[in-house]
Structure formats: C-alpha cells, structure tokens
N, C-alpha and C positions, 0 to 999 in steps of 0.2 A: 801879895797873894801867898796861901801858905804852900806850902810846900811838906807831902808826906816825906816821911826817912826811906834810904834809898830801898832798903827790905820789903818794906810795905809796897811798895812802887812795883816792884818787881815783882810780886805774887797778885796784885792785881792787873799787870799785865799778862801772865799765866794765867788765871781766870779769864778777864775774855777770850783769849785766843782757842781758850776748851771749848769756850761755849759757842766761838765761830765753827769750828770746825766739828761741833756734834750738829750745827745746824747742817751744814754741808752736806755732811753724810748719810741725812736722815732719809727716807726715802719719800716721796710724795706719793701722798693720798690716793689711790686706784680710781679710775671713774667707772661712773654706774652701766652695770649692763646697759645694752638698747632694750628699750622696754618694747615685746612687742603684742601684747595684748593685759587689759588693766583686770586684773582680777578682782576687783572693786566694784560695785555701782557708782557711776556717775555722778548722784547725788552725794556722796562721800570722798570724792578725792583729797590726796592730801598735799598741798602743793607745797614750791620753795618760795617763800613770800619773796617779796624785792626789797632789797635794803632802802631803807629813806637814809638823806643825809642828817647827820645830828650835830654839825659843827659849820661846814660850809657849801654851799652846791657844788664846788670845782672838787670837793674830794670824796661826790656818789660815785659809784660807778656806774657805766654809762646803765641805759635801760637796754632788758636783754630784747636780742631780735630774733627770738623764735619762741617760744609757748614754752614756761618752765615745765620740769623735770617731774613727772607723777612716782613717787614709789609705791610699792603696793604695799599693804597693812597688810598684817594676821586676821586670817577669819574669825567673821563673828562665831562664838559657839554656841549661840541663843539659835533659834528656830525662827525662820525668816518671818514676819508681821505679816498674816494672811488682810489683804484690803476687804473688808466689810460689803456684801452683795447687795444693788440697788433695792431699796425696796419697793415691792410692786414694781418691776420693772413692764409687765405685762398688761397695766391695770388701764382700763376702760376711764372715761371721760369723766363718768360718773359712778366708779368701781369703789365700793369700799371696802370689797376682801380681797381685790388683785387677781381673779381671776380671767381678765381682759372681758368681762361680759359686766353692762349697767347696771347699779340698781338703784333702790328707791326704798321709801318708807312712810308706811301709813300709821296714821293714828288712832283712836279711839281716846279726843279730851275727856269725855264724861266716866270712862270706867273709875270704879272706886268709890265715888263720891256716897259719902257714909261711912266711908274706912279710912283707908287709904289713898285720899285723894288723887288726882294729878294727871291720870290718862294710863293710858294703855300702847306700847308701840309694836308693830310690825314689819319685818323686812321684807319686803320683794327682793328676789334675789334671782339674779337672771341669768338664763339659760343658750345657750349658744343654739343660733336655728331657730329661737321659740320668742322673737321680740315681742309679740303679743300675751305670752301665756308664763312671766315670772312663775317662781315658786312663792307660795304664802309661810313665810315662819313667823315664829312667834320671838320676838327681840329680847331674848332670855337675858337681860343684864341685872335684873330684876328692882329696875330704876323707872319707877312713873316716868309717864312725858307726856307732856302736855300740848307742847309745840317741839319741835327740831328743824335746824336747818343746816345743812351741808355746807364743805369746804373744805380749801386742802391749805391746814392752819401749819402742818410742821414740817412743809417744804417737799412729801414723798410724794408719789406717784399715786397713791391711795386717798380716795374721799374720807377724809372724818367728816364727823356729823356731833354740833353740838343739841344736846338734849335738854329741855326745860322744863321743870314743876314750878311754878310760881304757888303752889298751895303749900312747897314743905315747910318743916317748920324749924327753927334752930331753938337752941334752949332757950334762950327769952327773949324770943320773937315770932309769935305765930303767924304762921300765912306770910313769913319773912320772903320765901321764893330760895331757891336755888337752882343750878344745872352742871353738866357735868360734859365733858369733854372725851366722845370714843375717839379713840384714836383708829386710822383705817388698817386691815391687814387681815391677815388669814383667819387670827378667831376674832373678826369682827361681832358685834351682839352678844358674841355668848359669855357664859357665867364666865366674872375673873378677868376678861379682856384689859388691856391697860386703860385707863381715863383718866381725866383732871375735873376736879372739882370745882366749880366759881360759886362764890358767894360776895354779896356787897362787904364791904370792909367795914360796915354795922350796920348788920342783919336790922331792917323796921317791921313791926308787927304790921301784918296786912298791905306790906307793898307790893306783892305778888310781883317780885323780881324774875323775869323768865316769861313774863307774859307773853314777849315777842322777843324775839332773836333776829340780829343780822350777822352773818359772815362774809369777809370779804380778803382775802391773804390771810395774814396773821391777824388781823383786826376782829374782835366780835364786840356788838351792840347786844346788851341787854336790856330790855324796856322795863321799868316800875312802875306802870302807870298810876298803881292805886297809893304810890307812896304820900306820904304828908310833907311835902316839900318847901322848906321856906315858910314854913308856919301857916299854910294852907293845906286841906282835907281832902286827897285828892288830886293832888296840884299834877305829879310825877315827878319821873325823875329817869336817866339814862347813865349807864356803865359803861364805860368805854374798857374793854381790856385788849394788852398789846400781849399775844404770848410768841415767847421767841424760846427755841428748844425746848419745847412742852411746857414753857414754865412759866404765868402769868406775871406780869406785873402788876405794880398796885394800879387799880384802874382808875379813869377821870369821872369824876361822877358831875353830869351836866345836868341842869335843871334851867327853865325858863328868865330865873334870876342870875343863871349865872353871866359873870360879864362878857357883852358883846352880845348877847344871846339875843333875839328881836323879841319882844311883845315883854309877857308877867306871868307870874305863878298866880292863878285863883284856883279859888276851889272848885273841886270836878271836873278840870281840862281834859285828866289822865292824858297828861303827852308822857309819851311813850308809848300809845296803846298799838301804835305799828311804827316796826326800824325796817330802814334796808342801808347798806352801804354801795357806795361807785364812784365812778367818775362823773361827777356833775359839773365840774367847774375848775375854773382858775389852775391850781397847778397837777399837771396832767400825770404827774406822778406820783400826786397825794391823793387816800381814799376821801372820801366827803360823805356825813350824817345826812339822810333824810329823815325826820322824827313826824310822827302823825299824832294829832290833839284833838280829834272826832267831836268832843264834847265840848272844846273851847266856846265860847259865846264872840258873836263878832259884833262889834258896837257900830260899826256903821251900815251893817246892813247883811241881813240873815236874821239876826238875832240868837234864841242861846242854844246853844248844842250844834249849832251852824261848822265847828270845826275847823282846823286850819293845819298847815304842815311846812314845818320849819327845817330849813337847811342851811347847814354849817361845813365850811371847807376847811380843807389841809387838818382834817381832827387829830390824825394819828401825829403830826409834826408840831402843831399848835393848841400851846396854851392859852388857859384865859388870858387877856380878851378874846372870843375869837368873830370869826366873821362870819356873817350869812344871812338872810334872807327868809321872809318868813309871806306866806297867801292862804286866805280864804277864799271861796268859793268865787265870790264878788271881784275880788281883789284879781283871780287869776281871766275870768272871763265873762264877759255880758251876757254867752251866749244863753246861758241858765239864769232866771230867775234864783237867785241864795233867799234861803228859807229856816226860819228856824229848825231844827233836827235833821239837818242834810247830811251830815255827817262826812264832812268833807276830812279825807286821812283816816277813812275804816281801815282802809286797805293800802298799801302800798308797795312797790316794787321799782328795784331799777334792773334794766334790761339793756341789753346790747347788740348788734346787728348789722355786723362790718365793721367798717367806720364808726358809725353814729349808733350815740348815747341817747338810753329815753329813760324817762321817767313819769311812771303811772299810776295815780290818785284815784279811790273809787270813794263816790256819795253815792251811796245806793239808796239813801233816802232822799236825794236832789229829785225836782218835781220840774223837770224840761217841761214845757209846753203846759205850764197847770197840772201836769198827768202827778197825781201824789203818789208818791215812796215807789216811781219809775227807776229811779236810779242814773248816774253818769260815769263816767268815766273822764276824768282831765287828763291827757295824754299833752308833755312835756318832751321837747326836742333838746338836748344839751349842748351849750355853745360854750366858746371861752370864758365868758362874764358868768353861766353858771344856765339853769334850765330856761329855757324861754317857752310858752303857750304854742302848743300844735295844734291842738283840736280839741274839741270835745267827741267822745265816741257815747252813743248809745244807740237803743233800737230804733228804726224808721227811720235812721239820719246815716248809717255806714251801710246800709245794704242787710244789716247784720238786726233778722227779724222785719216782721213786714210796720209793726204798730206799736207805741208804747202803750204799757198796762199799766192800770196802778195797782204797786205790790210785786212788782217785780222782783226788784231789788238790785240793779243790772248794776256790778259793779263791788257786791260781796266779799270776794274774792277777783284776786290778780295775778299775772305771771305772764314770764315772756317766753319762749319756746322758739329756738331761730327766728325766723325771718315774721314771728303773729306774737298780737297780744292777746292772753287770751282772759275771756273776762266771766266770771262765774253770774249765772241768774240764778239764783235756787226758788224765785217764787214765778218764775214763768210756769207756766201751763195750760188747762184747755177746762172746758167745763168737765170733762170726762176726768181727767186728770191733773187738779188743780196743785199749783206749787210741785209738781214732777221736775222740774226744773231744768236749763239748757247751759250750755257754753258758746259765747260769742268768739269766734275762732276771726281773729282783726288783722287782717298785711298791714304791716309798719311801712310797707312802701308799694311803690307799681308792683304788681308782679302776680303770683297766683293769688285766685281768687278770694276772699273770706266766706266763710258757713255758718251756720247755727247748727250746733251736735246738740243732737239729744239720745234717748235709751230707743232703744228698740221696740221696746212695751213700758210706754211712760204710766207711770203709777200715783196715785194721789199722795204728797208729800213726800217723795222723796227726796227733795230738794238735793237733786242733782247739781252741782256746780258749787254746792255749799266751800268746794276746796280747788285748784286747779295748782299743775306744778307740770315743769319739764319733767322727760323721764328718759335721759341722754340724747343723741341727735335725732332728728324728726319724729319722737315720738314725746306725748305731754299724758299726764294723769289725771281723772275727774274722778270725785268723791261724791258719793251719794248716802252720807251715814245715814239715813231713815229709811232707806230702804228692805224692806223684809225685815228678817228680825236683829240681820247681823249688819247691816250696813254694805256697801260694794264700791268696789272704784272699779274705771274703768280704763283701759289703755287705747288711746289712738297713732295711727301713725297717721302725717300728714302726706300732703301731694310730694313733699321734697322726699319722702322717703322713699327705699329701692321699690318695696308694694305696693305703694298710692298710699291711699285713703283706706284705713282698715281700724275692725276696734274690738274688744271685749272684753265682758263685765267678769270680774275677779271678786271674789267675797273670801270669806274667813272659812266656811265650814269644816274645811281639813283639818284648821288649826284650831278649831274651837267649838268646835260640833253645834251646837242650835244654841251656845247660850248668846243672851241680846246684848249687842253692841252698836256703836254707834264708827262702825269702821267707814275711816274715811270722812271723817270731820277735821282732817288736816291731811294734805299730801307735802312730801317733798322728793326732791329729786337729786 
C-alpha cells in the first residue's frame, strides 16, 4: 500500500475535518409555509414529483402518505382566454339564423334558364306566435339553386343548408354542376355570409352535379346523374363528401361499376337522379346511401325506364368493395304490376319516427290496378339486415283518396314529417279543376288519422304537391309552383300540433311583386 509523507497526511486530515464541521454548522433548509388557498387554477398546478429509484428499490424513499406539496407560481400577465360563446345556443330544430324560431326554404328550379341558369331561392323565416304565416325573403347570397337540402354539417346548434346548380359551369366543363355550402347563423342567406364550395374533383361536361343532394351529420350525397360514367352516356355517378371543421375532404365518387356495387353502368340509368342518407342497416352507427335510377331498364320484368334504387351501407366508414342491395319494382313487390316507364326511384327519402327507420320510394308512373301513370309509393320498414317491404301506399288502397286516376302521379314527391308520410299528387284533380293537385298525408303507424290536403279553391294546373317537406315539429310545406303567376306553398299544421289541423297559402309577391315564377317547385325544411 503506498503511503502519503507524513505532511500530506496531515493537511488532508485538516481538510475533512473543515468540511465536517462546515456541514454541521450549516443550518437546514426552512420549510414551506402552510399553504392555505392555491392562487393557481387547478388545471395548472405545480407539483413535487416523486423520486423513482435509479440504482435499487431498497434505496427509493418510501412513497409519501399525504398529497404532495402545491407552490404557488407568479401570475400570468397575459389576459385570461375568454372561452368562445355556444353558437346558436337558442336555435330551433330547424333554425338556421338561431333565433329559436323554424325555418325553411323554397325554390324557384326554372328562374334564369336563358341566362343564368340554376333556380332561384327563398327563405321562410319564422316568426315567433305566427307558425302559419313565415316571412318571404328573398336568399340574397346571390348563388342559383336549383335544389338545397338542410343539416347540421359543422356540429353547431344552427341548420346549414347545402345548395345546388347542377347547370354551372367550370372552365372546361359545361353543365359540369356545383354547390355550395351556407353555414347556419345570424347573416344566414345574406350577401357575404361564410360558405364552402363543392365541386367533383374533375368537373364532367353536362353531369349536372347537384342534381339531388342528401345530408346527413357531416356526410353529403351529391347526385350526377347525367354524368358519362364508365364509358356509358348517362350512366351517373354519386359524390360522397365527409366535411369535418368546415373543410371537405376528397370525396368517393361511386358509380354502378364501382366494386361491390349491385347491378352496371348502361346508358341513361341517371343513378343518382335522387340521394337520401340514414340509417338503413347493419351497423347502427354508420350512415348508409340510398341512390335512385328511375330510368334503369329491368330485364326481367318492367322493361326499360322501369327503374330501380340501390343501397349501400357503412359509406362514410367503407371503402371499395362495398356492400348493398339493389330493387326494382318487381323485385321489391307483386303487389304492382312493374311496367315499363314506372319510374321506380323518382323520388326518395329516409324518415324516422321513434324507434323505427323507413324508407320511401315513389313510381309515379306505376299503373296499380291497370290504372296508367296512377302512381305508388314502396314504403320500406328498416331492420338489422337493412330495409325490408312494408307496404305499398297509394290512392283507394290507404284510405288516402277514394279511387285511382290515370295521370295522377301519386308519388312525385316524398317526405316524412313526424309521425306521416307525406306523398305529393300534382296531377290529381276534378273535371272543374284538372291536375290542381293533392297531398296524401300517410300514419306510419296506428294512430291519428290520414287525409288528402288540397287548396281551398283548387285551380286547373296548379299541381299542387309538385314539392312536399317538413317545416320543424307538426307542421310540413306544399308547393304549388303553377299556381297564379308567381307560384305559392302552403303551411300545414298537423293534428299533433298545439292548433290541430290548420293551413295557408304563402306566395312571393312582397318579394317579388307580379313577376312569374315558378315558387315552390322544391320545398325544404
């Protein structure tokens, strides 16, 4: 061992004994006040973490047994984050400026055409006390529409409403379609309001994208039906878009070839000429396509324009392949004769009503009983496995009208409104007043009764029924665009509402003095 000289020795023993006895002396560390209120938020404390061991567990110390030691921080000198106010916290069922009262919005598809294609819109905006008697404005956003359908796409309190021109045109693709996206809120309609734009992700000449709209959550169905799909003239074709914080994503574009998809693309199907989204099937928390193909030809039995309407589940979760199920006339029931130009999937809608899921098909050119271009209606109950055959509804068979006509067209138009289906006729009428036109007001289940609504002084051609739409709770909308010279809807309340049964006709002329339109060739709600 070596051994330091005795010098050394000794001044290293003076050295530790300094450094013992400066430890001795030193004084130990004060402990912290009692703390007795945290000048902190909550969400910001700052605590004494707990040592881990880094060597062995016999040398952690032990874990403490009471809630460590908060000290408090220096104030922030910023300005506290004011929390952002609900939007539309007050807004109505079917509100899209938030001022807790419903509204709604009509159309005029024909204005324009020679210029400006694509339609004309109008706001019902409603009045507190006055459920019958909306105000008429005119939907100053200064954006055609051709068709719109409601929804509450960006999570707030307020209805947006997306709106469709299938005639615009983009640079090099005429009659390509587009729509636009209002968002709901206080300058709902008017000039400037915020919107989102949809377009296909290559705009087709003459696809007339926008033709039909469905909304459902964040989900929207845009219908092409006149697109050239798959190397057929006509064929269609649908846009799935998912928008999450105003902001679309690229959308699925489905067409009859796409895989999984039932049937073929030929030409002049136009599938897509009516969307609706729901719950139809299988998983109960995925929305599901209905697509309607009016013009499809059915090869075993109708013949051509006979039509059909194809449904596809879990869209929004599933990619190609996907699954679904596809019927014509024939196919969903015996109890109609299928005929060529039935037009099975003019119309379409899914509805809801408690519990249970429907879904309602209209051939308004089906000929029940021999009776020609009568009209039907396929009314679909939704089960697990997906929609199953409830009935067929038309006149002389639900109570609803005493006789079928030929020329009716019973089935035009569709839409659910609580607890009825309601089904448009625009060529019912009388010798007095031919084609004045009705609404078959249909119970989805036991309960009150069903009606046939008509005008109060029905007129020749108004084809009343040409549109039908909810218009928030027990009250639903009838359009009569031929009517006079500006066209009229009309407001009902049903027997559920606090009034009963009440109604009246709305036209434009406040907003538009005598010139002619065709108001009310589309309602929505």
């Amino acid at each position: 061992m070596r051994r330091f000289p005795a010098t050394t020795r000794c001044l290293l023993l003076v050295m530790v004994s300094a450094l013992v006895c400066a430890a001795a002396m030193s004084p130990a560390p004060p402990s912290p006040p009692p703390v007795t209120s945290d000048p902190t938020p909550p969400s910001t404390p700052i605590e004494t973490p707990t040592p881990t061991p880094s060597v062995s567990p016999s040398l952690a110390p032990p874990p403490p047994t009471s809630a460590p030691t908060r000290f408090p921080t220096p104030p922030d000198p910023r300005p506290p984050r004011k929390t952002p106010p609900e939007a539309c916290p007050n807004a109505g069922k079917f509100d899209f400026d938030g001022d807790g009262q419903d509204d709604a919005v009509v159309g005029d598809q024909f204005a324009g055409f020679g210029s400006s294609r694509g339609g004309r819109l109008f706001l019902l905006r409603g009045r507190a006390g006055a459920p019958l008697d909306p105000v008429i404005e005119a939907f100053e956003s200064g954006v055609p529409g051709w068709t719109a359908r409601p929804g509450h796409i960006d999570g707030d309190r307020c209805m947006d409403l997306v709106v469709a021109n299938p005639f615009a045109d983009s640079s090099d693709a005429l009659g390509s379609g587009m729509a636009y996206v209002f968002w709901g809120g206080r300058d709902f309609g008017r000039v400037g309001s915020p919107r989102l734009e949809l377009r296909a992700p290559k705009p087709r000449a003459g696809a007339r994208f926008g033709w039909s709209v469905a909304v459902r959550d964040h989900l929207i169905a845009m219908g092409a039906p006149y697109e050239d799909a798959d190397g057929e003239t006509g064929s269609g074709a649908v846009y799935l878009f998912q928008v999450d914080k105003r902001e679309p994503g690229r959308p699925k574009r489905i067409t009859q070839e796409s895989p999984g998809v039932p049937g073929a693309s030929e030409a002049g199907d136009l599938f897509g000429w009516s969307v609706t989204i729901g719950r139809l099937g299988h998983d109960p928390d995925m929305p599901d396509l209905a697509v309607g193909a009016p013009f499809e030809d059915a090869d075993d039995a109708g013949g051509d324009d006979a039509g059909a309407v194809t449904v596809l589940y879990d869209v929004s979760a599933r990619e190609a392949p996907y699954e679904g199920a596809k019927w014509d006339l024939h196919q969903a029931t015996d109890e109609v004769p299928a005929t060529a130009g039935d037009r099975f999937g003019y119309s379409l809608r899914y509805g809801k009503n408690g519990v249970k899921s429907y879904l309602a098909v209209g051939a308004p050119l089906a000929d029940p009983e021999r009776v020609r271009d009568a009209g039907v209606v396929v009314l679909f109950e939704v089960a697990e496995s997906g929609p199953r055959f409830l009935r067929v509804v038309r006149q002389g068979f639900t109570g609803i009208g005493e006789h079928l006509e030929q020329g009716d067209r019973f089935g035009a138009s569709v839409a659910f409104s609580g607890p009825y289906l309601l089904v448009g006729i625009p060529g019912e009428g009388s010798p007095e007043a031919p084609e004045s036109g009705a609404v078959g007001v249909v119970p989805l289940a036991d309960g009150p009764p069903g009606w046939m609504q008509t005008e109060d002084d029905p007129r020749p051609y108004d084809h009343f029924g040409a549109s039908v739409g909810p218009f928030g709770e027990g009250r639903f909308l009838i359009g009569a665009p031929d009517r006079g010279v500006t066209g009229a809807v009309t407001v009902v309340t049903t027997p559920i509402s606090v009034g009963g049964r009440e109604s009246n006709e709305l036209s434009p002329t406040g907003a538009a003095g005598a010139e002619a339109l065709d108001f009310g060739s589309f309602v929505t709600g």
